[in-house]
PDB file of N, CA, C and O in Angstrom:
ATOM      1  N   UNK A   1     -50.918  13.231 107.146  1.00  0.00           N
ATOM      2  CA  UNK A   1     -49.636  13.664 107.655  1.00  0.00           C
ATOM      3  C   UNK A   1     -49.756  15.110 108.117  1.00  0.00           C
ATOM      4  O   UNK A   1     -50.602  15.795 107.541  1.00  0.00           O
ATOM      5  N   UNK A   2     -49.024  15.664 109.077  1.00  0.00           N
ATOM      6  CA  UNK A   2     -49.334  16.706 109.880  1.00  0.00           C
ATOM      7  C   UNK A   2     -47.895  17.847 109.233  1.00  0.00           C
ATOM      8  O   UNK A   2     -46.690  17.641 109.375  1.00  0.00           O
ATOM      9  N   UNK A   3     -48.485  18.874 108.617  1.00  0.00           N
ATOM     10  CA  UNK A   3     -47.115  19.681 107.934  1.00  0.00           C
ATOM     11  C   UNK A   3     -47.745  21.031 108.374  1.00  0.00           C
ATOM     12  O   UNK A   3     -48.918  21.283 108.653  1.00  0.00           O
ATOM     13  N   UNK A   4     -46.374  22.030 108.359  1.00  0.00           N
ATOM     14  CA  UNK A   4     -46.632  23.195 108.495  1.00  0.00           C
ATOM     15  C   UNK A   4     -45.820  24.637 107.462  1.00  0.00           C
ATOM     16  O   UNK A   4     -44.614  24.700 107.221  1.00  0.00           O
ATOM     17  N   UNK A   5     -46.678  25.467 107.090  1.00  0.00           N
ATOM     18  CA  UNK A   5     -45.799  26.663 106.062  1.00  0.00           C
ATOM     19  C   UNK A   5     -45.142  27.457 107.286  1.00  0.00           C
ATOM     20  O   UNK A   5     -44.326  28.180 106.713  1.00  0.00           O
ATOM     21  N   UNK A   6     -45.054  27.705 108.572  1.00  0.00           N
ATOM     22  CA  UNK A   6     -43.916  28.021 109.305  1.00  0.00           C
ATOM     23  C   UNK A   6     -43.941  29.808 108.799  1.00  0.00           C
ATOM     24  O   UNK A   6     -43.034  30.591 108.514  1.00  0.00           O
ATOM     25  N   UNK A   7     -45.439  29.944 108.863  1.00  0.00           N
ATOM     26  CA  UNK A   7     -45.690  31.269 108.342  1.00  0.00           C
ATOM     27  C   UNK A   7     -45.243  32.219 107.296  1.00  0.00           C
ATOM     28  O   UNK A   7     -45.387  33.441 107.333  1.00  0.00           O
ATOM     29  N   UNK A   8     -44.522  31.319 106.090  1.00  0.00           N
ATOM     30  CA  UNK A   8     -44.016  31.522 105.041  1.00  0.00           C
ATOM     31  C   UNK A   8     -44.929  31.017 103.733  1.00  0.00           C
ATOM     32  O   UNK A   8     -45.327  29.899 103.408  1.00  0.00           O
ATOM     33  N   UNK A   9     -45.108  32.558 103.026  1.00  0.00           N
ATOM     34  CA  UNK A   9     -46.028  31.979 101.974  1.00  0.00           C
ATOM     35  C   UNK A   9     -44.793  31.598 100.985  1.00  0.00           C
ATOM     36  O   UNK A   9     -45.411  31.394  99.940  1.00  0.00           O
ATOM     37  N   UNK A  10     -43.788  31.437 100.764  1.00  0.00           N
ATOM     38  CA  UNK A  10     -42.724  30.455  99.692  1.00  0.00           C
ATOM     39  C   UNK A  10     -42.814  29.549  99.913  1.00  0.00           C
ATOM     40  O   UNK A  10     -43.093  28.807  98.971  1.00  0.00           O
ATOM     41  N   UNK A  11     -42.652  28.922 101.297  1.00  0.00           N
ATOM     42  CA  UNK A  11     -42.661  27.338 101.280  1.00  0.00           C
ATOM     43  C   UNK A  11     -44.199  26.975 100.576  1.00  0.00           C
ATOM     44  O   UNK A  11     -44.211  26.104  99.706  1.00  0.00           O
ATOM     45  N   UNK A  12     -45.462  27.633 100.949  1.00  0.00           N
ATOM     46  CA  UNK A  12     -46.676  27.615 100.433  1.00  0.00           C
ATOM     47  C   UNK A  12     -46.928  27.312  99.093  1.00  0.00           C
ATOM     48  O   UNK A  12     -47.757  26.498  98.687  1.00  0.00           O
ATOM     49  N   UNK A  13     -46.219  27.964  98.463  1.00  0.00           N
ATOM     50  CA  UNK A  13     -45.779  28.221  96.993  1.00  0.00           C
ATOM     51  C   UNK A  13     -45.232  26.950  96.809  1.00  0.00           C
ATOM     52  O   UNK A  13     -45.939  26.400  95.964  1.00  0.00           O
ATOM     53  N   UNK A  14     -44.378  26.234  97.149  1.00  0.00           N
ATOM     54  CA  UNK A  14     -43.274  24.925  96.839  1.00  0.00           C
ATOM     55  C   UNK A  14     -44.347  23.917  97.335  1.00  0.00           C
ATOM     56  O   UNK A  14     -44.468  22.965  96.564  1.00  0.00           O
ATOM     57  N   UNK A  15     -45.183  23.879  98.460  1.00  0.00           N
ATOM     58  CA  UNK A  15     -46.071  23.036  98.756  1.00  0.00           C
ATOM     59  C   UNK A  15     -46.800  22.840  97.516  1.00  0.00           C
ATOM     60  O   UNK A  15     -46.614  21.831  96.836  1.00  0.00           O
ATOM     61  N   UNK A  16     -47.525  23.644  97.223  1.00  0.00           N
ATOM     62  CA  UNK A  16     -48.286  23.927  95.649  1.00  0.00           C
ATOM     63  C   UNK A  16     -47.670  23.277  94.536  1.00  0.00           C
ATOM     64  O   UNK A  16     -48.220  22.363  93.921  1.00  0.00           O
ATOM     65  N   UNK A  17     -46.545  23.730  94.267  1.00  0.00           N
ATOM     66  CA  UNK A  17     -45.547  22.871  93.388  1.00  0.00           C
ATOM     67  C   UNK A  17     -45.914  21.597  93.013  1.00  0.00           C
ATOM     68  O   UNK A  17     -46.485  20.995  92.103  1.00  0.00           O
ATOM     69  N   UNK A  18     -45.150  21.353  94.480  1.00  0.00           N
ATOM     70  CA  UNK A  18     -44.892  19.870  94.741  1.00  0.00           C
ATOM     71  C   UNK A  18     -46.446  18.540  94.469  1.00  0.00           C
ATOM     72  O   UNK A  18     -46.478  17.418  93.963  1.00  0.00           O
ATOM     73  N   UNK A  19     -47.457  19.377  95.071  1.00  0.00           N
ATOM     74  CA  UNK A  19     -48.751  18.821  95.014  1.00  0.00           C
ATOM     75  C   UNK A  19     -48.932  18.870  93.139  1.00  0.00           C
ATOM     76  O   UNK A  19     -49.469  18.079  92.364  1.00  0.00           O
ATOM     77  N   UNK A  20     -48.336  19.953  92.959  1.00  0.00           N
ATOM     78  CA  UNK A  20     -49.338  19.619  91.377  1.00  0.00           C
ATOM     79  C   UNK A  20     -48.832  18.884  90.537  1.00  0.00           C
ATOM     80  O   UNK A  20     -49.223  18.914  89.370  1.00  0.00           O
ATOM     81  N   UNK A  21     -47.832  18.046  90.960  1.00  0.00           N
ATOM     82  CA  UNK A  21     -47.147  17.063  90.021  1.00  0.00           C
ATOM     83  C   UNK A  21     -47.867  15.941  90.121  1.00  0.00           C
ATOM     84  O   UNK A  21     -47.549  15.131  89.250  1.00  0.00           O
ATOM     85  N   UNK A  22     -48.620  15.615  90.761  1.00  0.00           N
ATOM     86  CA  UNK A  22     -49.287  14.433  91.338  1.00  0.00           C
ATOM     87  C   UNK A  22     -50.617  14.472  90.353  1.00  0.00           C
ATOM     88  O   UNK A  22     -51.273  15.409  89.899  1.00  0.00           O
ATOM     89  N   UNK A  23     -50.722  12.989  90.223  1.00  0.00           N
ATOM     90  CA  UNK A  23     -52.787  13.441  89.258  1.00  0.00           C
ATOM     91  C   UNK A  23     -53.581  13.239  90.158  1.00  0.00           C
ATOM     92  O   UNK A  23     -54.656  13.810  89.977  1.00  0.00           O
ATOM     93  N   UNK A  24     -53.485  12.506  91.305  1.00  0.00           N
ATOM     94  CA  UNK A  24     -54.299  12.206  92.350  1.00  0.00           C
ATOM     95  C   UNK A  24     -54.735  13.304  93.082  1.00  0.00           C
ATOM     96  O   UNK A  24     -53.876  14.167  93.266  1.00  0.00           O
ATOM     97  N   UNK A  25     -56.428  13.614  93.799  1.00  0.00           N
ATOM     98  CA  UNK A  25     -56.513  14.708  94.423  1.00  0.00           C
ATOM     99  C   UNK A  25     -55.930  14.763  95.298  1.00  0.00           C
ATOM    100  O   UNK A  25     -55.596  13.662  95.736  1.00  0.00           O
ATOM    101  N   UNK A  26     -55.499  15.863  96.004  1.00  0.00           N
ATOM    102  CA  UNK A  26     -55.152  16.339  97.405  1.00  0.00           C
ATOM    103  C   UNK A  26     -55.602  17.038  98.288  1.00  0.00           C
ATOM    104  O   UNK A  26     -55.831  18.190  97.920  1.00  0.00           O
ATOM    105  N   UNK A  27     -55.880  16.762  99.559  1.00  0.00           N
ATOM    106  CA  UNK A  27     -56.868  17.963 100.513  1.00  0.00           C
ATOM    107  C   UNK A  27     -55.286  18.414 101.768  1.00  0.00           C
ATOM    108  O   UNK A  27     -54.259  17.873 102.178  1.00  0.00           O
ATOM    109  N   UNK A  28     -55.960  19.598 101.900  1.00  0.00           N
ATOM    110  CA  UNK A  28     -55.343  19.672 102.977  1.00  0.00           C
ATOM    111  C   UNK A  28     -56.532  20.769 104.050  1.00  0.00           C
ATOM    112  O   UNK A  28     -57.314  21.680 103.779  1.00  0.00           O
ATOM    113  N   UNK A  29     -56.116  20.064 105.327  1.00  0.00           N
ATOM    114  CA  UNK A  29     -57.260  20.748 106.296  1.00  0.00           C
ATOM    115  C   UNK A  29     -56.672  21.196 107.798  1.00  0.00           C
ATOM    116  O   UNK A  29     -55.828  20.693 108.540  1.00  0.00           O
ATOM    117  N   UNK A  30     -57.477  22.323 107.885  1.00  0.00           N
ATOM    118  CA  UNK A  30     -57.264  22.753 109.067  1.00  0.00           C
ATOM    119  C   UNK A  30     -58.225  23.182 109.907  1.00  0.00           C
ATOM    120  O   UNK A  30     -59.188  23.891 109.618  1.00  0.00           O
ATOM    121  N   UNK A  31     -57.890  22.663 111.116  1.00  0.00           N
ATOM    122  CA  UNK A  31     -58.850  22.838 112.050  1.00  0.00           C
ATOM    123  C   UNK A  31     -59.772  22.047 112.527  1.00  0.00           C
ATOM    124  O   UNK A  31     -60.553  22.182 113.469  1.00  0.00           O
ATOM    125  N   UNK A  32     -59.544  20.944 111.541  1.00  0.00           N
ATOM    126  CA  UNK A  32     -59.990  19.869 111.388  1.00  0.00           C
ATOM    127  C   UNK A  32     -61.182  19.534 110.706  1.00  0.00           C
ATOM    128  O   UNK A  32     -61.641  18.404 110.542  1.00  0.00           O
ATOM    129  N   UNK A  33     -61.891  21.193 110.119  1.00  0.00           N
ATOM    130  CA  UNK A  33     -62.891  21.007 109.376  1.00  0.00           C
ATOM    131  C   UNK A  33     -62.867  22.132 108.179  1.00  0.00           C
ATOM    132  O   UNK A  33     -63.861  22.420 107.514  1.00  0.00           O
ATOM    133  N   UNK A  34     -61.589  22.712 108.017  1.00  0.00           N
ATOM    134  CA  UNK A  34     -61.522  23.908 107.036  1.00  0.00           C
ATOM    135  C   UNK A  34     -60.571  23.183 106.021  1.00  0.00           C
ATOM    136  O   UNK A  34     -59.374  23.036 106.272  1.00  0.00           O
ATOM    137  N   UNK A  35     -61.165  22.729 104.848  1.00  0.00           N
ATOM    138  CA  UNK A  35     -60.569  22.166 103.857  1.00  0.00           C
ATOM    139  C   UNK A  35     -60.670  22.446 102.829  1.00  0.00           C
ATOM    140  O   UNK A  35     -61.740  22.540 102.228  1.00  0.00           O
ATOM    141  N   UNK A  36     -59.025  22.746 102.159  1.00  0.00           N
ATOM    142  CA  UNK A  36     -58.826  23.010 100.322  1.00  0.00           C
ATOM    143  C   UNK A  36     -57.945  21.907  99.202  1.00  0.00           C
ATOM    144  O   UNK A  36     -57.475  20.778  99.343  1.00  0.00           O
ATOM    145  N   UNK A  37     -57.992  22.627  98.351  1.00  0.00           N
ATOM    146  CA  UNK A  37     -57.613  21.231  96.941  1.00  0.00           C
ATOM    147  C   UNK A  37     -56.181  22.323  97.327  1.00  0.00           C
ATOM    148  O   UNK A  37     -56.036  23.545  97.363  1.00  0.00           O
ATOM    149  N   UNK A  38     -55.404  21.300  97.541  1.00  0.00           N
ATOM    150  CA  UNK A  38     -53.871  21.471  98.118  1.00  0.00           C
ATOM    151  C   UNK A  38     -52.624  21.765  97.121  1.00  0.00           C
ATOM    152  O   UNK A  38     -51.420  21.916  97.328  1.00  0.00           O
ATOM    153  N   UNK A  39     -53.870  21.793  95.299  1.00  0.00           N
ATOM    154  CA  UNK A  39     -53.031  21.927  94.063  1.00  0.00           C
ATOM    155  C   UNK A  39     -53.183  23.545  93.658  1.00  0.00           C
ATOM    156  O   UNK A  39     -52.644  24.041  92.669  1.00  0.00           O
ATOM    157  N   UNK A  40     -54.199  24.428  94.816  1.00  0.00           N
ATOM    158  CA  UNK A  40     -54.316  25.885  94.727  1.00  0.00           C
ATOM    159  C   UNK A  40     -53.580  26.349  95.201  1.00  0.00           C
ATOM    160  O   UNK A  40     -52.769  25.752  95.910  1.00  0.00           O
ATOM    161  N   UNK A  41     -53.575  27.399  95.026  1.00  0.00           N
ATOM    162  CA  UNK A  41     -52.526  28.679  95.613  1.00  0.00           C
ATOM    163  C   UNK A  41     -53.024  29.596  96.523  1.00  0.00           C
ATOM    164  O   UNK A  41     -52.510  30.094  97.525  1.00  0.00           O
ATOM    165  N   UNK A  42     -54.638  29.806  95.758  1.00  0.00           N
ATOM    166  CA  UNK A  42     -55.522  30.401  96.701  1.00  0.00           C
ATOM    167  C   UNK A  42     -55.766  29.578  98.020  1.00  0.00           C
ATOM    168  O   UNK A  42     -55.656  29.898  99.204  1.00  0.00           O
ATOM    169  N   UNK A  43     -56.010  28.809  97.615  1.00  0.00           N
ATOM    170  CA  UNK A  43     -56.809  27.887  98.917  1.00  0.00           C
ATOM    171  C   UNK A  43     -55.617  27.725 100.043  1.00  0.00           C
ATOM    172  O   UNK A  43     -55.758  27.829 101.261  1.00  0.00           O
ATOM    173  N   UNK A  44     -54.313  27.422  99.260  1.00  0.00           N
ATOM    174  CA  UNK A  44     -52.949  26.846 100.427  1.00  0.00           C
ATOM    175  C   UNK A  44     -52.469  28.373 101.055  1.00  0.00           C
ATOM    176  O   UNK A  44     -51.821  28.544 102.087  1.00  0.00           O
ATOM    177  N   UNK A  45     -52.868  29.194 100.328  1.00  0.00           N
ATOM    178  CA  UNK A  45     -52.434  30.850 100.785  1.00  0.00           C
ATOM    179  C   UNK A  45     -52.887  30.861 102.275  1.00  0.00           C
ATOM    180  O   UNK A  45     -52.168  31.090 103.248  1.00  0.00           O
ATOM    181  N   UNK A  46     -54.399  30.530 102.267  1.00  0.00           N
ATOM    182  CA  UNK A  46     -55.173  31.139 103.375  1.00  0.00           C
ATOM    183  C   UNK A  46     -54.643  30.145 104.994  1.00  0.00           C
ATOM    184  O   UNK A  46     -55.092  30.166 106.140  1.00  0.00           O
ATOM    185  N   UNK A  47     -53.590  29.416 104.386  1.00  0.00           N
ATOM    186  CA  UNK A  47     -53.267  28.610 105.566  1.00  0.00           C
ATOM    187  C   UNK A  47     -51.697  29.029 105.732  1.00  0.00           C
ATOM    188  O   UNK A  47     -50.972  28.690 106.667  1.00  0.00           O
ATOM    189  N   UNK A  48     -51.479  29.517 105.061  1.00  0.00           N
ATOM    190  CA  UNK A  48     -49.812  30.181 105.170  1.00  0.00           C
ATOM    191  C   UNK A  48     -49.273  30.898 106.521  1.00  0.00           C
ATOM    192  O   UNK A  48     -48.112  31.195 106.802  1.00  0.00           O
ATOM    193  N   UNK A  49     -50.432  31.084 107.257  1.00  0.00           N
ATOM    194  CA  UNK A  49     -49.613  31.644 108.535  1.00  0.00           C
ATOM    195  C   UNK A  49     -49.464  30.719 109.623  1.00  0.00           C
ATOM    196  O   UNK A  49     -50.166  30.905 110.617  1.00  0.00           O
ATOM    197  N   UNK A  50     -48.536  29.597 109.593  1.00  0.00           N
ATOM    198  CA  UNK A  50     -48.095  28.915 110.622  1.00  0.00           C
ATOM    199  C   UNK A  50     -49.150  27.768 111.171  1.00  0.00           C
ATOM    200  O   UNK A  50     -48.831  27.039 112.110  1.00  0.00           O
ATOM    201  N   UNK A  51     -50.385  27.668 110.537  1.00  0.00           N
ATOM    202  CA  UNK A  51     -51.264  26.583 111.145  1.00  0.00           C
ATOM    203  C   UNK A  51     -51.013  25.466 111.010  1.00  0.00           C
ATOM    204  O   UNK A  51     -50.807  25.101 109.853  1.00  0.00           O
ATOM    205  N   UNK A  52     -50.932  24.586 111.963  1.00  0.00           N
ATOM    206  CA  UNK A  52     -50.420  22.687 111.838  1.00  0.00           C
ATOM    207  C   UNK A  52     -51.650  22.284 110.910  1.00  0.00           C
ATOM    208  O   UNK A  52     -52.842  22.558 111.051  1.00  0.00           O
ATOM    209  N   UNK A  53     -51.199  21.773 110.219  1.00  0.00           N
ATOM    210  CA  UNK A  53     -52.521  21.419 108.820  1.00  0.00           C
ATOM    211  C   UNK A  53     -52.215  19.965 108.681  1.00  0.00           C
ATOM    212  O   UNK A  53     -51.117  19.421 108.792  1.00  0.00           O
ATOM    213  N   UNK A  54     -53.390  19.423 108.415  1.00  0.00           N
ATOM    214  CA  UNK A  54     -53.288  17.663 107.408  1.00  0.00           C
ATOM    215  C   UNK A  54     -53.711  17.393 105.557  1.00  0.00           C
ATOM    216  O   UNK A  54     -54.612  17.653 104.759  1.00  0.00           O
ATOM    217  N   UNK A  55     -52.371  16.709 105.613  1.00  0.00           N
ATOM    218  CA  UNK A  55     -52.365  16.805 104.154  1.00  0.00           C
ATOM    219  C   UNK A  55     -52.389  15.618 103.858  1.00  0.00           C
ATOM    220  O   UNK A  55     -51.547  14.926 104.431  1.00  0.00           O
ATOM    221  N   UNK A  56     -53.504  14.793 102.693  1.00  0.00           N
ATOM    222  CA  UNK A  56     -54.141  13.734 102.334  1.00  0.00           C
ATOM    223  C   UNK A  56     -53.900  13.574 100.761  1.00  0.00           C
ATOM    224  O   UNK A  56     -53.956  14.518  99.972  1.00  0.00           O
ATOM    225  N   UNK A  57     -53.727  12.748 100.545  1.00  0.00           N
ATOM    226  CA  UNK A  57     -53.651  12.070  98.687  1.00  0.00           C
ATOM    227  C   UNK A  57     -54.772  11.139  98.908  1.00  0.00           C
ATOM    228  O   UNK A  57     -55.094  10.703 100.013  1.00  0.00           O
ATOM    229  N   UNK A  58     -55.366  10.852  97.749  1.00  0.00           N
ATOM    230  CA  UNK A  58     -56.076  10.299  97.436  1.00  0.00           C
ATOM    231  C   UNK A  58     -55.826   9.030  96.112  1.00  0.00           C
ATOM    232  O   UNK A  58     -56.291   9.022  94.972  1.00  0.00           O
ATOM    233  N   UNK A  59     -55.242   8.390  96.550  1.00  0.00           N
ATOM    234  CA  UNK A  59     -54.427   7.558  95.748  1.00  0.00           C
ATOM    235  C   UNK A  59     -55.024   6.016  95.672  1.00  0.00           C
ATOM    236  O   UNK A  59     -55.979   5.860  96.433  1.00  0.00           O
ATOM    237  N   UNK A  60     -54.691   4.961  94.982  1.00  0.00           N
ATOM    238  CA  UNK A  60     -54.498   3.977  94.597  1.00  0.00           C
ATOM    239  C   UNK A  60     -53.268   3.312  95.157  1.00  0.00           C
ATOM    240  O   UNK A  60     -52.993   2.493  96.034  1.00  0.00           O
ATOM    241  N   UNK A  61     -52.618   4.083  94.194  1.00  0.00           N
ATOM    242  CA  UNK A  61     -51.212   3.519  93.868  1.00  0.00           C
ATOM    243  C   UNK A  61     -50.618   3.896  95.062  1.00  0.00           C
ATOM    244  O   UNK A  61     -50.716   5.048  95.483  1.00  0.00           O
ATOM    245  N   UNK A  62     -49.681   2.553  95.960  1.00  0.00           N
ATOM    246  CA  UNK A  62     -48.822   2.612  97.089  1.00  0.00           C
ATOM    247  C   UNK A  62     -47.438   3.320  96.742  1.00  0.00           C
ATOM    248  O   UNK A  62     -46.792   3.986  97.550  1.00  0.00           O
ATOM    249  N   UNK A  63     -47.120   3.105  95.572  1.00  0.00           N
ATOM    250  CA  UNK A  63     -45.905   3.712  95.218  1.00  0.00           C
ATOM    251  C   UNK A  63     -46.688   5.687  95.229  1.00  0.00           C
ATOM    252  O   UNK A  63     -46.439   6.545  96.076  1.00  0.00           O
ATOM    253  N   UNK A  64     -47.301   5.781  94.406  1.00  0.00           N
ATOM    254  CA  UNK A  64     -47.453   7.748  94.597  1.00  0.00           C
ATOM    255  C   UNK A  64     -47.957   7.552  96.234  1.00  0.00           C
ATOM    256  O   UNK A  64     -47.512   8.663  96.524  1.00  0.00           O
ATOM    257  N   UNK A  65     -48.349   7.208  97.154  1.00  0.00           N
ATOM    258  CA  UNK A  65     -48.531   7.735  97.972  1.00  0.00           C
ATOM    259  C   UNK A  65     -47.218   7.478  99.100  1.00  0.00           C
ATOM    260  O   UNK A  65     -46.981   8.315  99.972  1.00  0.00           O
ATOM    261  N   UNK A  66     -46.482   6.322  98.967  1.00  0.00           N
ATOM    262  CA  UNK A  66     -45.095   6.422  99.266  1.00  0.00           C
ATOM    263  C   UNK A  66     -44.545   7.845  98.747  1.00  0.00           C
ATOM    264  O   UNK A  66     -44.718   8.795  99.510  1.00  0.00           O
ATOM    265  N   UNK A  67     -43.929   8.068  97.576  1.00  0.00           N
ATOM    266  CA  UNK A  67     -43.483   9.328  97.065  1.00  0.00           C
ATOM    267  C   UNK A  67     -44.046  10.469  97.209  1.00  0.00           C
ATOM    268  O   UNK A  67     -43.499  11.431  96.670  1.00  0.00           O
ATOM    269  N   UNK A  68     -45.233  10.664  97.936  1.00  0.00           N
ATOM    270  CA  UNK A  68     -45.822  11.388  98.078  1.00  0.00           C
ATOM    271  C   UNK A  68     -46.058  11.925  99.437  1.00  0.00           C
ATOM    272  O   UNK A  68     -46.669  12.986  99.563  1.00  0.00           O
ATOM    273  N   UNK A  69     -45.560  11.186 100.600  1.00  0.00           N
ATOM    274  CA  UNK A  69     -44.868  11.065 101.619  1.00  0.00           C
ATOM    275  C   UNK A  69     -43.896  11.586 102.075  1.00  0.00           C
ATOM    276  O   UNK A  69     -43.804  12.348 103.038  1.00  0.00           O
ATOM    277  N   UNK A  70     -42.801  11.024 101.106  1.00  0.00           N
ATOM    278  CA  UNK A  70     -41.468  11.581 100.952  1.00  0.00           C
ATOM    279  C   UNK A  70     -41.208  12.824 100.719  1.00  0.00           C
ATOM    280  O   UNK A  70     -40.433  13.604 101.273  1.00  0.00           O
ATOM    281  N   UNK A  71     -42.144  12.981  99.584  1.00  0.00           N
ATOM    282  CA  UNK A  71     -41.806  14.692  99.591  1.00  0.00           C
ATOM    283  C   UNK A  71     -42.746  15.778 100.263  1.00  0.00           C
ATOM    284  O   UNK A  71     -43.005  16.929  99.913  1.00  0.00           O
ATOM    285  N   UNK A  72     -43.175  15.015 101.360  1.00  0.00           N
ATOM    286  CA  UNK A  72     -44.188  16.078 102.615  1.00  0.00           C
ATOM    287  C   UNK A  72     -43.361  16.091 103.321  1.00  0.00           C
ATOM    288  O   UNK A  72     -43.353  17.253 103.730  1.00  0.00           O
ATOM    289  N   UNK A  73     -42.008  15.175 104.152  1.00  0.00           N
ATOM    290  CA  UNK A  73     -41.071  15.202 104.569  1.00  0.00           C
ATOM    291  C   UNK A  73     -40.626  16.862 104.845  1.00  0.00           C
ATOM    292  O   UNK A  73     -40.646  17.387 105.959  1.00  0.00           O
ATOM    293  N   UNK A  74     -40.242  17.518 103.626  1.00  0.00           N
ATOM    294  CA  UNK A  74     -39.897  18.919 103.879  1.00  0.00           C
ATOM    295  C   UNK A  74     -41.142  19.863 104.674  1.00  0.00           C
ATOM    296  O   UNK A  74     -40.946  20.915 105.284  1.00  0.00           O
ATOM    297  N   UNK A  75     -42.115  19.349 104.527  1.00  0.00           N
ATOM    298  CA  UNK A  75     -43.175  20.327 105.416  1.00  0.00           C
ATOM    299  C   UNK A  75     -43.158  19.931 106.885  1.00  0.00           C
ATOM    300  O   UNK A  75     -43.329  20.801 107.739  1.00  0.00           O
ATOM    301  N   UNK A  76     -42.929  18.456 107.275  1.00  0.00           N
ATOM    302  CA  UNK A  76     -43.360  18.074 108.706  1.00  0.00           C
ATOM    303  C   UNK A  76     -43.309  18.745 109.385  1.00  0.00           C
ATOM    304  O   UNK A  76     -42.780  19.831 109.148  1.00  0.00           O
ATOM    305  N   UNK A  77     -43.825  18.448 110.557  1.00  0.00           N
ATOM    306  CA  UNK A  77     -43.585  19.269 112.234  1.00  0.00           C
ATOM    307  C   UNK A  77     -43.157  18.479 112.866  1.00  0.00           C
ATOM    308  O   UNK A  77     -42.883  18.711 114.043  1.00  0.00           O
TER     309      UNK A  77
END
């Protein structure tokens, strides 16, 4: 799914949040080859200035990656 921090490191922060409720890993990448664990702060920081990024679960379960969906909703572009 294609989300963006809209050059705000708070939403960055709530992205972080939101990811670490999950047990499943998460990547998120930019550039299409610059990729971090999407449950850091460090790693989601360095993308905080406005870059269209992809954000991935690594799931099983259709239900967490449904819900997990849902709440990328607030990041989309």
């Amino acid at each position: 799914m294609k989300i963006t921090f809209k050059n705000d490191i708070c939403v960055a922060m709530d992205f972080v949040k939101i990811c670490s409720t999950y047990k499943s890993p998460i990547d998120l990448c930019a550039d299409g080859h610059y990729i971090v664990d999407a449950k850091s702060i460090m790693g989601v920081s360095a993308f905080a200035g406005g870059y269209d990024l992809d954000v991935t679960i690594y799931s099983d379960s259709e239900s967490e990656r449904e819900q997990f969906e849902a709440d990328m909703m607030a990041f989309a572009i």
